[in-house]
N, C-alpha and C positions, 0 to 999 in steps of 0.2 A: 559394492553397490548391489545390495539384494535387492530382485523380482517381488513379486505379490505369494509367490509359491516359495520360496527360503523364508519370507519373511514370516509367513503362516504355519514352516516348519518349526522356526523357532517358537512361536509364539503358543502351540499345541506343546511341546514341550514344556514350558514354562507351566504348564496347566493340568502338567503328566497325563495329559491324555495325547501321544503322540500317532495311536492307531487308531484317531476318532473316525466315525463313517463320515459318510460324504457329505450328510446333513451338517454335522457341526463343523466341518472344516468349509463346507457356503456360510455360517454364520462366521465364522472368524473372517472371511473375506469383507463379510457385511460391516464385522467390525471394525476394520480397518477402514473400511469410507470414513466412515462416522466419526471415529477417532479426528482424523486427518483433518475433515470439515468443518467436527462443531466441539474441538479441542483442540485443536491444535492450529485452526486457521480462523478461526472466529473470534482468537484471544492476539492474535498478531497481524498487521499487514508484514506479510515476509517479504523479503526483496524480486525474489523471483518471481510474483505473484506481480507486479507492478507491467503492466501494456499497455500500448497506446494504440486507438482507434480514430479514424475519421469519421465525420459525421458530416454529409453536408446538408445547409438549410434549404430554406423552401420560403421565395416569397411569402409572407404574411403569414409565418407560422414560428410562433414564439415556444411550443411544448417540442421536444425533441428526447428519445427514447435512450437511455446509457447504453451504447453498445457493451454487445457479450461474441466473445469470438467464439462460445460453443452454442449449445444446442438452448439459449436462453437462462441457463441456471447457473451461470458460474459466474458470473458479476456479481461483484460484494461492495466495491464503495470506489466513490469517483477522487481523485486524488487532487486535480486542476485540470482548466479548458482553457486552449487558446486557441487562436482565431483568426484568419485572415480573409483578405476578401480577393487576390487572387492569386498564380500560382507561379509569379513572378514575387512574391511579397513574400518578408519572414511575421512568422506565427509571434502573437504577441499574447501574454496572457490577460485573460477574464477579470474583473474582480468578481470575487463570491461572496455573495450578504443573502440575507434570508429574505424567505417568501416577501414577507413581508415590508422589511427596506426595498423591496423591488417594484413594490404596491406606491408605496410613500414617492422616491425618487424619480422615477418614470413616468409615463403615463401610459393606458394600455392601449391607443392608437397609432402613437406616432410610428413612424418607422424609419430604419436607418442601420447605421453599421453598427452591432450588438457593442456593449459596454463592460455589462456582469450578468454575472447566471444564479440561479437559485436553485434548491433539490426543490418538485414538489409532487415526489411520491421517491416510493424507494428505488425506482426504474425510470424517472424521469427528472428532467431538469428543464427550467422556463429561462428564456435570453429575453434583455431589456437593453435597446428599443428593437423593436421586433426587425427580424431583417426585411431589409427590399428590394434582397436580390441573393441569389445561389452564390454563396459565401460555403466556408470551408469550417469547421470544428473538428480541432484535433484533440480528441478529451484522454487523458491518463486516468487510469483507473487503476484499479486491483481487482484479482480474477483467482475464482476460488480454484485448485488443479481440478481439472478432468479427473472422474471417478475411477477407480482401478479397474470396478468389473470382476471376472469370477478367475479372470487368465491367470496362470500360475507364472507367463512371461510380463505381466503387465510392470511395469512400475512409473514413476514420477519423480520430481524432483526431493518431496520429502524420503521416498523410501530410499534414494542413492546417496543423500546426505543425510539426511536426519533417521536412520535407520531404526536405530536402540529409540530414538524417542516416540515413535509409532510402535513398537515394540513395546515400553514399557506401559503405554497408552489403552492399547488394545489388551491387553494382559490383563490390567487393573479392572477394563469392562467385563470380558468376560468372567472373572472371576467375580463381580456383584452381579452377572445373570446366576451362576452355577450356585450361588448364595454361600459365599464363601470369604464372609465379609471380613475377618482379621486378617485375611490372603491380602485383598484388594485393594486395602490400606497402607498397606506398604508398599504394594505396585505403585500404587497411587500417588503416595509420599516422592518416592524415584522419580516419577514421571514428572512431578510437579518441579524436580530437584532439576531435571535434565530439559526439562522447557523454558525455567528462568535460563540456565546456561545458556540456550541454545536460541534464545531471544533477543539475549544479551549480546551476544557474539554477532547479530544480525545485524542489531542498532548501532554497534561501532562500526560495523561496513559499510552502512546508509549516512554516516557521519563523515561527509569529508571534514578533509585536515582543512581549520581556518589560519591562514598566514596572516600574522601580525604586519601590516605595513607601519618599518618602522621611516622617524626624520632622515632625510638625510644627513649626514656630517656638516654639512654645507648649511642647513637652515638658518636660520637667524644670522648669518654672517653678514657684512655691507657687502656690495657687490665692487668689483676688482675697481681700486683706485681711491678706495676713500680708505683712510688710516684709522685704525681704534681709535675712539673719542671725538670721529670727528662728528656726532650726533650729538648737538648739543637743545638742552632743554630751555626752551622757548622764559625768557626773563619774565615775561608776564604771565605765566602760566604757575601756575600753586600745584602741587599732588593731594594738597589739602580740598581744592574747589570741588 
């Protein structure tokens, strides 16, 4: 489970410059955000990335803001909102329809216990009928990780399991800054190789096993006491009618 500082060791290697100054071993740092953010988490909701927040309403106030459990910037997409109204009651969820079905369906005065929600900005979300009274929203989202920073101890979830794939990531960038463009293509190719894998392996985690509910043995049998045959088909009745 490498750190922000092993992973940058390798990653300087990779680049044969393993004695860079201090300037390009802060941009390999920089690369790795980036990598992480707007490659390697911009292209998947990863499992670990999934949290859930409370939210609670506000008489007559139908716009309510996605929480972000950091510093405002690590919220990336809301996943489901359920709701209850109080905290003797289980959470039930939302339906979600667009802006628009929520324009059509509703109306924008009434009020009452919310129904469904809409996105209607990339940080916020509208509830229909508006509430009318301090109710509860417990919304799931997905949350981009907290940034590494420059720490050589820093790390995250992608760099203690997905190690080699920020790795090959980061690799392929800097070698299209250094312009060293038949290098980066093949980093690049890897990376691409090692993020369907590692995507893949994700989406069968997030797949529970669906059980077949199969008949019983017993179905279609008479119930104790009637003998085979004894169902007989009605004389007046045709299969033909």
């Amino acid at each position: 489970m490498p750190n922000l500082g092993e992973l940058r060791a390798r990653i300087l290697r990779n680049l044969d410059r393993a004695n860079a100054p201090s300037a390009e071993r802060s941009d390999v740092a920089a690369w790795v955000g980036q990598v992480i953010r707007e490659d390697i988490c911009s292209a998947h909701n990863w499992d670990f990335m999934g949290h859930e927040e409370t939210v609670p309403s506000v008489n007559g106030t139908d716009k309510y803001d996605f929480p972000d459990s950091g510093d405002g910037s690590l919220f990336k997409d809301c996943r489901f909102i359920r709701f209850r109204t109080a905290a003797t009651e289980d959470y039930r969820e939302l339906e979600e329809c667009s802006e628009k079905a929520l324009y059509q369906n509703f109306t924008e005065l009434t009020k009452g216990e919310p129904q469904a929600w809409a996105r209607v900005s990339p940080d916020k979300f509208m509830v229909r009928p508006i509430p009318d009274a301090a109710y509860t929203f417990k919304v799931h989202i997905w949350e981009y990780p907290a940034d590494l920073g420059t720490l050589d101890s820093s790390n995250n979830t992608l760099t203690n399991y997905y190690a080699r794939l920020v790795e090959y990531g980061t690799t392929a960038r800097a070698l299209l800054y250094y312009g060293e463009i038949q290098a980066a293509q093949v980093w690049s190719q890897m990376f691409q190789i090692e993020k369907a894998r590692a995507i893949n392996s994700d989406k069968v985690r997030l797949s529970p096993y669906d059980r077949t509910l199969k008949p019983s043995l017993a179905a279609g049998r008479p119930i104790t006491g009637l003998r085979r045959g004894s169902f007989r088909r009605p004389a007046a009745y045709s299969w033909n009618t």
